[in-house]
DSSP file (Angstrom, degrees, kcal/mol; ACC not computed):
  #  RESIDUE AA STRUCTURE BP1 BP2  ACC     N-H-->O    O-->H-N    N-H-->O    O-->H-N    TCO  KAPPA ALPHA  PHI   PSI    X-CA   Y-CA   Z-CA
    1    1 A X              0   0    0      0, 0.0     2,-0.1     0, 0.0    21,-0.1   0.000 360.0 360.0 360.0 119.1  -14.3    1.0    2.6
    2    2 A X        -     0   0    0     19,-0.2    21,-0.9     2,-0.0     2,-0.5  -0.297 360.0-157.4 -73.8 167.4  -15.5   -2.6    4.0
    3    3 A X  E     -a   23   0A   0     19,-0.2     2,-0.5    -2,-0.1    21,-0.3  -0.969   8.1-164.1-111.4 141.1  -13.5   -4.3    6.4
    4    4 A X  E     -a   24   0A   0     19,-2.5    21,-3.0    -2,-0.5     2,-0.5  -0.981   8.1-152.5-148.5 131.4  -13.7   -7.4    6.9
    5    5 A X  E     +a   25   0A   0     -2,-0.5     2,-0.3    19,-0.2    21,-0.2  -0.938  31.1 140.6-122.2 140.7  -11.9   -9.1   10.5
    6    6 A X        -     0   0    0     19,-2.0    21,-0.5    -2,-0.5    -2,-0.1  -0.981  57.0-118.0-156.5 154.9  -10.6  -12.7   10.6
    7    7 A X  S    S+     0   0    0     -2,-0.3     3,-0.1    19,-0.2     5,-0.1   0.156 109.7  53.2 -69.7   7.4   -7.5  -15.1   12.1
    8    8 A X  S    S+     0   0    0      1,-0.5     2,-0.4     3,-0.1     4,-0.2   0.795  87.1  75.3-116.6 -50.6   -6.7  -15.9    8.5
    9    9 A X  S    S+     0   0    0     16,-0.2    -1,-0.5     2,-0.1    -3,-0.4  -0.983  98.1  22.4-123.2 139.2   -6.2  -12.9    6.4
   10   10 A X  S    S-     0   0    0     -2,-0.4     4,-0.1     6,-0.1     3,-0.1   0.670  99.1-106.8 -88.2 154.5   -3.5  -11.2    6.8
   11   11 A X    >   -     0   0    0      2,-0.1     3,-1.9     1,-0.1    15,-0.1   0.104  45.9 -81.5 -40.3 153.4   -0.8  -13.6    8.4
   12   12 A X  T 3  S+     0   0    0      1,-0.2     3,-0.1    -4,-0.2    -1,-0.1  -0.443 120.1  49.4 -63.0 159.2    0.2  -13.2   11.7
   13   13 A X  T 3  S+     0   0    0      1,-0.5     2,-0.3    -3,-0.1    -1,-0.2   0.008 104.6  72.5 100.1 -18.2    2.9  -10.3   12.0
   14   14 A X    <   -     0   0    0     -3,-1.9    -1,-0.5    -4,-0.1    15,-0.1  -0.794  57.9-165.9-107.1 165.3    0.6   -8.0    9.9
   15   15 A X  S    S+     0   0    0      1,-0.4    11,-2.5    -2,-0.3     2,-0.2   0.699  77.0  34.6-113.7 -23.8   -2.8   -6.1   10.9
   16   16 A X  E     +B   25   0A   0      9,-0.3    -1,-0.4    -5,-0.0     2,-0.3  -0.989  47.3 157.9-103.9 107.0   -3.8   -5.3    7.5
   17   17 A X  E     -B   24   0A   0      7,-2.2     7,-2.8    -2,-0.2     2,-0.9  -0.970  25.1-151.3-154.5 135.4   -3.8   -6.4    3.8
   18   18 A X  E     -B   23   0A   0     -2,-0.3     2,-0.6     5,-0.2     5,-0.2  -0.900  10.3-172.6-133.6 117.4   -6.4   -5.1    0.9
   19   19 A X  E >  S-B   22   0A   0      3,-1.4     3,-2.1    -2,-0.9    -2,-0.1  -0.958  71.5 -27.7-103.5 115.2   -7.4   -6.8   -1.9
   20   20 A X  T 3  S-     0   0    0     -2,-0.6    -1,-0.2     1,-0.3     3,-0.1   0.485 124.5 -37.1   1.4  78.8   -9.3   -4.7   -3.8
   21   21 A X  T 3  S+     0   0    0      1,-0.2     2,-1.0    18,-0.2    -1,-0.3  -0.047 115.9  97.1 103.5 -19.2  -10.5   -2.6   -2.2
   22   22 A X  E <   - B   0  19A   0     -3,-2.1    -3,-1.4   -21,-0.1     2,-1.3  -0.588  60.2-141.4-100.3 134.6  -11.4   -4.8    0.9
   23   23 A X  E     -aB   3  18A   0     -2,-1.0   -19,-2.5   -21,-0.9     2,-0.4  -0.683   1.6-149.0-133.1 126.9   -9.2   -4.7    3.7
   24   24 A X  E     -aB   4  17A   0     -7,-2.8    -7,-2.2    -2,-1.3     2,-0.3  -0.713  26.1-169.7 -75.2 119.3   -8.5   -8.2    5.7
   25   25 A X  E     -aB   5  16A   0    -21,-3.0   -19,-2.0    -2,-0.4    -9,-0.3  -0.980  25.1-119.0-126.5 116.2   -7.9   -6.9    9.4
   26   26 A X        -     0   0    0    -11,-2.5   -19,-0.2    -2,-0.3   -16,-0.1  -0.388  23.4-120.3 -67.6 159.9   -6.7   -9.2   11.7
   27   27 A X  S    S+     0   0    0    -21,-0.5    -1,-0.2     1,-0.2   -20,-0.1   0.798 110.8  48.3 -81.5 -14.9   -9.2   -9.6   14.6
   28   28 A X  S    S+     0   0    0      2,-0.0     2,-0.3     0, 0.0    -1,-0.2   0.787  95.1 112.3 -68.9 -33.5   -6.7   -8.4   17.5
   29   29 A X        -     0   0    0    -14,-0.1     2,-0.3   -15,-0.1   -14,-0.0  -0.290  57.3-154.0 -50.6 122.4   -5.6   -5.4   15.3
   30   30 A X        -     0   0    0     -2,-0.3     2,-0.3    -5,-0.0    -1,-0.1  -0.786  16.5-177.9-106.6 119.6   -6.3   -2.2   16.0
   31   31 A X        -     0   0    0     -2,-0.3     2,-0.2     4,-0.0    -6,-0.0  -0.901   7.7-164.1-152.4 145.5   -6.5    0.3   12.8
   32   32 A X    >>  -     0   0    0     -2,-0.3     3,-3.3     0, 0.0     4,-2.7  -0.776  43.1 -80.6-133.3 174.1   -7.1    4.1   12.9
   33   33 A X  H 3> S+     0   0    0      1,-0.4     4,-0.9     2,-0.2    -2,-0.0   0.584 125.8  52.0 -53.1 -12.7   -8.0    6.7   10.7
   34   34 A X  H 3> S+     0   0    0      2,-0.2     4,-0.8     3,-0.1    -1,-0.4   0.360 109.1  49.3-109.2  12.7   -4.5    7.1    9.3
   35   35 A X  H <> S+     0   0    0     -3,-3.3     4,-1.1     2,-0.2     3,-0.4   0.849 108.3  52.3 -90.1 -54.4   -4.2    3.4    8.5
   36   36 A X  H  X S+     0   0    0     -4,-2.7     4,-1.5     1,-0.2     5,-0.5   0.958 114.3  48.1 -40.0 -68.3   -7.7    3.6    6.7
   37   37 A X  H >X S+     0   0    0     -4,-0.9     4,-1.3    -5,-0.3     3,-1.1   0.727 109.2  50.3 -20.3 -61.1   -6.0    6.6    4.8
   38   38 A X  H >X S+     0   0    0     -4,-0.8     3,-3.5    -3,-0.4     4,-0.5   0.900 116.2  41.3 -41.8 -93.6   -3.0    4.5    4.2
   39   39 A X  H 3X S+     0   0    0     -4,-1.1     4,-1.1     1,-0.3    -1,-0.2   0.396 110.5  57.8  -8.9 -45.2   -5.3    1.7    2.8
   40   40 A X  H <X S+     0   0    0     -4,-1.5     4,-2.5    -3,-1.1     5,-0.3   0.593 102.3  55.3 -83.1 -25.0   -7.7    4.3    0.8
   41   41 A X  H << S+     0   0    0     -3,-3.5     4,-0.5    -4,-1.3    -2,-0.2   0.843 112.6  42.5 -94.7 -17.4   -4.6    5.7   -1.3
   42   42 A X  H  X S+     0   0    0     -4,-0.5     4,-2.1     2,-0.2     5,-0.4   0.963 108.3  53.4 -56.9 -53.7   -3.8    1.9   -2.5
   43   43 A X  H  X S+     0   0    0     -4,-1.1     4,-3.0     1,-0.3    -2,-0.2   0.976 111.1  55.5 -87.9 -71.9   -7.3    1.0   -3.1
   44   44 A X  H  X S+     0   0    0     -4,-2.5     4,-1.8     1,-0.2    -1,-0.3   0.968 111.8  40.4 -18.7 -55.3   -6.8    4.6   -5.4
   45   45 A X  H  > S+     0   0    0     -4,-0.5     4,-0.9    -5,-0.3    -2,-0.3   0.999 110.3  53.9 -79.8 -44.3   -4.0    3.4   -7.3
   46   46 A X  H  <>S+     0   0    0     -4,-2.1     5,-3.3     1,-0.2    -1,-0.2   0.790 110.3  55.4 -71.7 -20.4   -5.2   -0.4   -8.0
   47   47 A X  H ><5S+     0   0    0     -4,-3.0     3,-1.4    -5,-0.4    -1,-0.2   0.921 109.8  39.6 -79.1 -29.1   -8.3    1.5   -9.3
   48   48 A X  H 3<5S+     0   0    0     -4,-1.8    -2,-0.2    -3,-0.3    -1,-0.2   0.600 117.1  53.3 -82.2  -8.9   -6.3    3.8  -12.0
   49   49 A X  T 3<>S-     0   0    0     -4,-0.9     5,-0.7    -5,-0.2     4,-0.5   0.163 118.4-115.9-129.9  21.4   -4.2    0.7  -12.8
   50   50 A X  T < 5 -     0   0    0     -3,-1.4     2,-1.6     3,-0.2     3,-0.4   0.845  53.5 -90.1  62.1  23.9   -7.5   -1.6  -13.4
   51   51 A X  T >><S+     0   0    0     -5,-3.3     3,-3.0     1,-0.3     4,-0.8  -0.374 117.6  52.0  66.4-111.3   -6.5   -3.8  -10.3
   52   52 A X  H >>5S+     0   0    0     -2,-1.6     3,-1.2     1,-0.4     4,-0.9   0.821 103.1  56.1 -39.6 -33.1   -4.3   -6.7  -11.7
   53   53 A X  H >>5S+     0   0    0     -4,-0.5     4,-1.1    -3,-0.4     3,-0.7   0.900 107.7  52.9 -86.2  -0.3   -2.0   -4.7  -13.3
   54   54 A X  H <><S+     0   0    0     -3,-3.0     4,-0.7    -5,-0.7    -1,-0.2   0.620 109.7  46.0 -55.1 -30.9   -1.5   -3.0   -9.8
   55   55 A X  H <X S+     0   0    0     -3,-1.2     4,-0.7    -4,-0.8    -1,-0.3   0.475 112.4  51.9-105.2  16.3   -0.8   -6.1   -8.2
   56   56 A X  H <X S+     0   0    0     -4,-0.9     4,-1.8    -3,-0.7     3,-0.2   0.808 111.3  51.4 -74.2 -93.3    1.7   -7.1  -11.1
   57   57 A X  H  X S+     0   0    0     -4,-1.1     4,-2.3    -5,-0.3     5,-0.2   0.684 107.0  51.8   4.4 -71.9    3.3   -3.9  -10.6
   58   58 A X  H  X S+     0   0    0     -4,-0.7     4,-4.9     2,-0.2    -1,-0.2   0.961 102.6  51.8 -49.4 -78.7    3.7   -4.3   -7.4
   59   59 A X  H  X S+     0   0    0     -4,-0.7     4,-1.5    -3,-0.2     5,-0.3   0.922 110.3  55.7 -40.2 -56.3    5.3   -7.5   -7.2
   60   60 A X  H >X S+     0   0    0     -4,-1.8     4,-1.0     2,-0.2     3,-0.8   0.966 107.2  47.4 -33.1 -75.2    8.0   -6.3   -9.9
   61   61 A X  H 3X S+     0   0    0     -4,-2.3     4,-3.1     1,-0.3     3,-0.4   0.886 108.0  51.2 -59.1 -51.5    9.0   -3.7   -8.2
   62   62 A X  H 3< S+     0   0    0     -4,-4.9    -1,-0.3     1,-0.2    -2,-0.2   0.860 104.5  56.1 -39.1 -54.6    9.3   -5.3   -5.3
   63   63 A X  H <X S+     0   0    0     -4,-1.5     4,-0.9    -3,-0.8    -2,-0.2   0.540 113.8  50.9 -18.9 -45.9   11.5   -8.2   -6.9
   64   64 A X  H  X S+     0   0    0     -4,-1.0     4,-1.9    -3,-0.4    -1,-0.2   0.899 102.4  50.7 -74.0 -65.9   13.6   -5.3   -7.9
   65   65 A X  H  X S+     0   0    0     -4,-3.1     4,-0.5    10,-0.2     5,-0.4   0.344 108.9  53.6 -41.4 -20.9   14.0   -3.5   -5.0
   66   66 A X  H  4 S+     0   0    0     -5,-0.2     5,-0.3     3,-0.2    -2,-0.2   0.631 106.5  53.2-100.8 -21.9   15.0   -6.4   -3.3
   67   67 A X  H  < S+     0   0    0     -4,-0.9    -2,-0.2     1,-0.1    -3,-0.1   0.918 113.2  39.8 -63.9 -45.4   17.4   -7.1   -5.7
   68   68 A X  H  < S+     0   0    0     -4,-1.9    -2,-0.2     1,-0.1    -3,-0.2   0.756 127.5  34.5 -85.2 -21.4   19.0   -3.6   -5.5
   69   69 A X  S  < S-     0   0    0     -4,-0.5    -3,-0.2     2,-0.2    -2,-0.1   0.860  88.0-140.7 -97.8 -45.3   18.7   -3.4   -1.4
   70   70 A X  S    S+     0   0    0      1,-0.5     2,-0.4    -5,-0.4    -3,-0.1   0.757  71.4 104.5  96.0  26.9   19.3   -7.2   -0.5
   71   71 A X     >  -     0   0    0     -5,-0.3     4,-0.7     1,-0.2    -1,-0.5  -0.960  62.7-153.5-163.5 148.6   16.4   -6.6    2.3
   72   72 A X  T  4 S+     0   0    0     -2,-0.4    -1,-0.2     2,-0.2    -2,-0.1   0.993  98.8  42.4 -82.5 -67.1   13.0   -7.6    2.2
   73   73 A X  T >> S+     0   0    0      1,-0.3     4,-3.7     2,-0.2     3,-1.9   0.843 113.2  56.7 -61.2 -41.2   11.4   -4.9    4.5
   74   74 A X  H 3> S+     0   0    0      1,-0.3     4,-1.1     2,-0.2    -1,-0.3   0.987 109.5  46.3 -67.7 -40.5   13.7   -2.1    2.6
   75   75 A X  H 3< S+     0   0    0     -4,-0.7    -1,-0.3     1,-0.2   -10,-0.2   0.581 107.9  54.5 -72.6  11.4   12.2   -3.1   -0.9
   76   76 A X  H X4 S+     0   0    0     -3,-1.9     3,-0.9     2,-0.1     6,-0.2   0.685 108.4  48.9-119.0 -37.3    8.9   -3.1    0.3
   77   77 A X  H 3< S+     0   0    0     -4,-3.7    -2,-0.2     1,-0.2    -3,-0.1   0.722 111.6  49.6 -61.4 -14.0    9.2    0.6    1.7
   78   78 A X  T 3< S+     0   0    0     -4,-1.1    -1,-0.2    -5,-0.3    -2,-0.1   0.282  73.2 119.5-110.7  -6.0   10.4    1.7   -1.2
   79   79 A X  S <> S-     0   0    0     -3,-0.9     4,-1.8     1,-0.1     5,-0.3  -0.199  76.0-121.4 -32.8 140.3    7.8    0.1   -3.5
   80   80 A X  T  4 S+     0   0    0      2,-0.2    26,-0.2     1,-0.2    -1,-0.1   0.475 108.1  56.7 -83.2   9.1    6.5    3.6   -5.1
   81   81 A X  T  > S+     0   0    0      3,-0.1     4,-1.0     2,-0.1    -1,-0.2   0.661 107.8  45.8-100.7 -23.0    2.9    2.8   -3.9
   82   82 A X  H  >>S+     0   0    0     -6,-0.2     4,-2.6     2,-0.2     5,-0.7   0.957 112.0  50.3 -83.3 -46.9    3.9    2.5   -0.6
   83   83 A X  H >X5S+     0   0    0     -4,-1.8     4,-2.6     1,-0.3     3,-1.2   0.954 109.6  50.1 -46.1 -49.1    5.9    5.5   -0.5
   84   84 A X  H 3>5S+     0   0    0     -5,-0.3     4,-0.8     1,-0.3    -1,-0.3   0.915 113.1  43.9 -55.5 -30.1    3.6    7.4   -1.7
   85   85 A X  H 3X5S+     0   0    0     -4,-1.0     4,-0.7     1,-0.2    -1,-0.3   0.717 119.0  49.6 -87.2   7.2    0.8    6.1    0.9
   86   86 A X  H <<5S+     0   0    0     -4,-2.6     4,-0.3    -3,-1.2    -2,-0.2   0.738 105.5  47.0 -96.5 -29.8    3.2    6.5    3.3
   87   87 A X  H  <<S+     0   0    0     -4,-2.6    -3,-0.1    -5,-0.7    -2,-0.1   0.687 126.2  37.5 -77.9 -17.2    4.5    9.8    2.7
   88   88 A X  H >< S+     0   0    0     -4,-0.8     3,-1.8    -5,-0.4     6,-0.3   0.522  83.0 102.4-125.3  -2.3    0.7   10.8    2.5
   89   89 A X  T 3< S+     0   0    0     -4,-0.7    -1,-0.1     1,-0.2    -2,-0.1   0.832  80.6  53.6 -54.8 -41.3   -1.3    8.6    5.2
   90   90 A X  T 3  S+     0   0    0     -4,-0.3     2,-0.7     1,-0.1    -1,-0.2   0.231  91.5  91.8-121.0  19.7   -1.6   11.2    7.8
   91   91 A X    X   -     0   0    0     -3,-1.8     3,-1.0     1,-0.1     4,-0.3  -0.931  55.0-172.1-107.7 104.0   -3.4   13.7    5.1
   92   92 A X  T 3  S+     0   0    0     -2,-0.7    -1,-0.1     1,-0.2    -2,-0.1   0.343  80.9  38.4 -72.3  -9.7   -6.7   13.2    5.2
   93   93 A X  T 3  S+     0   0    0      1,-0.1    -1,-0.2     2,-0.1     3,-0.1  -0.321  83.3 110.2-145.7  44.7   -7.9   15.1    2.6
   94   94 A X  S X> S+     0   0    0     -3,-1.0     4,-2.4    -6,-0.3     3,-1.2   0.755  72.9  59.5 -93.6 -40.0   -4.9   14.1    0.2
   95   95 A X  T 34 S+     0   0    0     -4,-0.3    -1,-0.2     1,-0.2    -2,-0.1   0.381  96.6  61.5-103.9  50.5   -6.9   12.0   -2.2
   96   96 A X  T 34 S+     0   0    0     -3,-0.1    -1,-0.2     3,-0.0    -2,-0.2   0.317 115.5  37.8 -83.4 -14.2   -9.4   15.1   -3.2
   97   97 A X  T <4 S+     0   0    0     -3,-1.2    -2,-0.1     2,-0.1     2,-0.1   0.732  90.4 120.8-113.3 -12.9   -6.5   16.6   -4.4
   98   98 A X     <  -     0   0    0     -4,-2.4     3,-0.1     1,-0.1     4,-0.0  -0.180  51.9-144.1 -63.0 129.9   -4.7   13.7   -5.8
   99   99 A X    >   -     0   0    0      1,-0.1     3,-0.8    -2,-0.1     2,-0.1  -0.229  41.5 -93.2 -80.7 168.6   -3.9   13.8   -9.6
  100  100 A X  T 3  S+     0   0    0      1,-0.2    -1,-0.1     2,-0.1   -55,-0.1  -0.316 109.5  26.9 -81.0 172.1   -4.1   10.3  -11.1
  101  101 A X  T 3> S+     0   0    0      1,-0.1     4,-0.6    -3,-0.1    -1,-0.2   0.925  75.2 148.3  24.5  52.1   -0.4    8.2  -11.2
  102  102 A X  T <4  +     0   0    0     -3,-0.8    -1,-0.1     1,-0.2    -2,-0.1   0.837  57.5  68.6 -54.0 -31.8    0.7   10.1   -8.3
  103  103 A X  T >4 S+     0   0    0      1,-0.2     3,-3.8     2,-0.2    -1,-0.2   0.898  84.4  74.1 -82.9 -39.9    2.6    7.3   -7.1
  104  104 A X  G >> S+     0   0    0      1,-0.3     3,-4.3     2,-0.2     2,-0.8   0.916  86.8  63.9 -48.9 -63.1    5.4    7.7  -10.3
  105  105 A X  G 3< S+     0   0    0     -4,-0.6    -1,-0.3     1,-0.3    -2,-0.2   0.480  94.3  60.3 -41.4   7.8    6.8   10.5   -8.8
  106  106 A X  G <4 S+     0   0    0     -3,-3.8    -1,-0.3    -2,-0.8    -2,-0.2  -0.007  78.7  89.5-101.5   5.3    7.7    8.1   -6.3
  107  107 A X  T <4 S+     0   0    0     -3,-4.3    -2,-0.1    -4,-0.1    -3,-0.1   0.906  82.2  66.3 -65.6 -46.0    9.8    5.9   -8.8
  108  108 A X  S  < S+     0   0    0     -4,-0.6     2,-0.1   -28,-0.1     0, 0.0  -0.375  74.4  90.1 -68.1 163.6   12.8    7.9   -8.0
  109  109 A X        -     0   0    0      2,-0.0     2,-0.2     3,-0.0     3,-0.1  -0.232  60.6 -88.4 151.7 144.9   14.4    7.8   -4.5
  110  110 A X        -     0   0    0      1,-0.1    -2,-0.0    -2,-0.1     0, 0.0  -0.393  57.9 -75.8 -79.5 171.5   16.7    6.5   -2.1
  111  111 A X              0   0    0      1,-0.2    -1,-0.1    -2,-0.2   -36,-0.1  -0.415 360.0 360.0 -68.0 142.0   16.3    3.7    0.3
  112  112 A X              0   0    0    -38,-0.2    -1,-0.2    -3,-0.1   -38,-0.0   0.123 360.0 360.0 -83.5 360.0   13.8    5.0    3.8
């Protein structure tokens, strides 16, 4: 996975953001092996979902989620790509075993 560190991308207040496949690291940020993970299990899903419609997706759901929680940060955990990388970041050898649209089973759920 490249990396790529700059002052630009992601805004300050994040350390991280990947666009397809590349992840924009800010250059004071400090990222470890379960953040790559983190990173690796998006970069998975935007590939089974051909990239755009992944970040389409995304944004929906979000939008959605914010509708039904009324909070930014709670609709954003509760996206079903982040739960799922979230639920699965500190398994290192969760995508060998990952079936493709893992993440749906992450549609359901209450708010984290």
């Amino acid at each position: 996975m490249e990396i790529v560190r700059n002052n630009i991308i992601p805004f300050k207040g994040y350390k991280v953001v990947n666009l397809f496949g590349i992840l924009f690291v800010r250059d004071d940020a400090v990222i470890g092996s379960v953040d790559i993970n983190h990173e690796s299990i998006h970069t998975a899903q935007m590939k089974e979902m051909l990239y755009v419609l992944f970040y389409l997706w995304y944004v929906i759901e979000w939008l959605v989620r914010l509708v039904m929680y009324r909070n930014a940060r709670t609709a954003y955990r509760n996206i079903s790509f982040e739960r799922e990388a979230y639920m699965n970041q500190g398994n290192m050898g969760y995508l060998q075993g990952r079936g493709h649209y893992a993440w749906v089973k992450y549609l359901k759920g209450g708010a984290e």
